[in-house]
Kinemage of the C-alpha trace (Angstrom):
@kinemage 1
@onewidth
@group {chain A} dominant
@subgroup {mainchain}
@vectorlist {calphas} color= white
{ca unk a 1} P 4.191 -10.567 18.638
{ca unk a 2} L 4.820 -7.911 20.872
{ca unk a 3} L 3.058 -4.675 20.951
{ca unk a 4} L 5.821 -2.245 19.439
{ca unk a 5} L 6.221 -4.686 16.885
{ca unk a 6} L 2.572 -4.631 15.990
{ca unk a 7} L 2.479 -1.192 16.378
{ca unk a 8} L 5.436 -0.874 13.801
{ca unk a 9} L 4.288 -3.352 11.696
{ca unk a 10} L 0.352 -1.489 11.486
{ca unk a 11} L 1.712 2.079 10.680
{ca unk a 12} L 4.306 1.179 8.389
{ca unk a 13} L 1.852 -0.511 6.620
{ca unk a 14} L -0.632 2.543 6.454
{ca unk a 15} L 2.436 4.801 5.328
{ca unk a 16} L 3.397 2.199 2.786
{ca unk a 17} L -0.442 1.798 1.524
{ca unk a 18} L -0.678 5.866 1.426
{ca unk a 19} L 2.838 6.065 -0.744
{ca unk a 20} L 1.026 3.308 -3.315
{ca unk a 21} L -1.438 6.167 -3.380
{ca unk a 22} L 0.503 8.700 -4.166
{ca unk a 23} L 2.515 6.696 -6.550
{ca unk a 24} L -0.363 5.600 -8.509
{ca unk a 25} L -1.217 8.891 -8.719
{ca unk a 26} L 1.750 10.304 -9.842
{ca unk a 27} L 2.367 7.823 -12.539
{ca unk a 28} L -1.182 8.444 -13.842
{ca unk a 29} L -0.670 12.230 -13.955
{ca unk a 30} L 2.955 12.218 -14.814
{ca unk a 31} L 3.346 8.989 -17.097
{ca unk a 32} L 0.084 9.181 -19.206
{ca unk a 33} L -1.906 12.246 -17.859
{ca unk a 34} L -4.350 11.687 -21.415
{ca unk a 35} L -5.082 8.102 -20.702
{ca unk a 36} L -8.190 7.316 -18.350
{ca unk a 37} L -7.063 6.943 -14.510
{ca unk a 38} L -7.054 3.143 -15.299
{ca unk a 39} L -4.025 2.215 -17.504
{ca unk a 40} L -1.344 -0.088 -17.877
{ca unk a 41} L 1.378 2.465 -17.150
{ca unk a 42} L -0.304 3.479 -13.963
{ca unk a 43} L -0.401 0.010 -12.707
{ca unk a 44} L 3.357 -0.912 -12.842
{ca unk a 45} L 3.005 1.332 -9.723
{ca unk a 46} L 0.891 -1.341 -8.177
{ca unk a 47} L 3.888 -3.623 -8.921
{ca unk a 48} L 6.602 -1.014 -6.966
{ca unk a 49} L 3.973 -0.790 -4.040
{ca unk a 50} L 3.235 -4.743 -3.703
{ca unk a 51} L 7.474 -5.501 -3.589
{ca unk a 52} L 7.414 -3.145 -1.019
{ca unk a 53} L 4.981 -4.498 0.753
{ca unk a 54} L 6.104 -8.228 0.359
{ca unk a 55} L 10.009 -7.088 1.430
{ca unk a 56} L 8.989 -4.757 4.078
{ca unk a 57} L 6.581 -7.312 5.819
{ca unk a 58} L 8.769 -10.132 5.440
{ca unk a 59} L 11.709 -8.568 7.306
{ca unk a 60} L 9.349 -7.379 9.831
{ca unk a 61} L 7.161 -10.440 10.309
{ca unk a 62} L 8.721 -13.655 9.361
{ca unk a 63} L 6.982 -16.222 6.845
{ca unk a 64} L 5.334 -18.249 9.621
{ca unk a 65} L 2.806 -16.083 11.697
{ca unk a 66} L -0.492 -15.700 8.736
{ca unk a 67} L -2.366 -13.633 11.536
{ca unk a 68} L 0.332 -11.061 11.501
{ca unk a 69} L 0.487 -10.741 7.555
{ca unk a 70} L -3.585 -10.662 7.490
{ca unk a 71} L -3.096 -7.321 10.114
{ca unk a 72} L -0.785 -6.088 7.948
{ca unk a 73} L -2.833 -6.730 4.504
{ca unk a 74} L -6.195 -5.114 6.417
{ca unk a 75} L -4.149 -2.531 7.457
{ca unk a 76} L -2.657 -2.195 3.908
{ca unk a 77} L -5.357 -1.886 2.146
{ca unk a 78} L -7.749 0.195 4.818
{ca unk a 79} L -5.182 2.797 4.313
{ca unk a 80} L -5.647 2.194 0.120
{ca unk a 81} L -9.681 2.359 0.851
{ca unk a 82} L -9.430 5.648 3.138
{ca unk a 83} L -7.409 7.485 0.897
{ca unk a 84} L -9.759 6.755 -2.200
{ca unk a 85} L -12.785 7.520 -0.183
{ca unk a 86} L -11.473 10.776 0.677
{ca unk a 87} L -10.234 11.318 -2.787
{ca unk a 88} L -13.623 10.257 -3.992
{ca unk a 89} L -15.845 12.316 -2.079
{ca unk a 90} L -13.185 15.923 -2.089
């Protein structure tokens, strides 16, 4: 894979992993702001965000290169884990 592909693939996957933030986020608040954080109707979100994911990478990478889809799955979910660290600790 080339570089500006990588490169494309890597920050589309940290926008896409910071919009399943924000989407979880606003279904909590908006959906069921009484229910605890961790819900049912907050996690059809989570189903939104992985379709995305699974349409976006295919088109980009192909169904044959598994190093490219673990980049993109790290690079997924680092975003995920930086945004709920800084969530956490703010």
């Amino acid at each position: 894979m080339s570089f500006k592909k990588q490169a494309t693939v890597m920050i589309s996957n940290a926008v896409l992993g910071l919009f399943t933030c924000y989407l979880y986020l606003y279904f909590w608040i908006f959906v069921s702001m009484a229910a605890p954080i961790i819900n049912l109707k907050a996690f059809l979100s989570l189903i939104i965000s992985l379709t995305l994911f699974g349409v976006l990478n295919a088109s980009l990478i192909g169904r044959e290169q598994i190093m490219e889809w673990l980049y993109a799955s790290f690079t997924y979910l680092g975003a995920i884990a930086l945004f709920v660290a800084i969530f956490w600790l703010f």
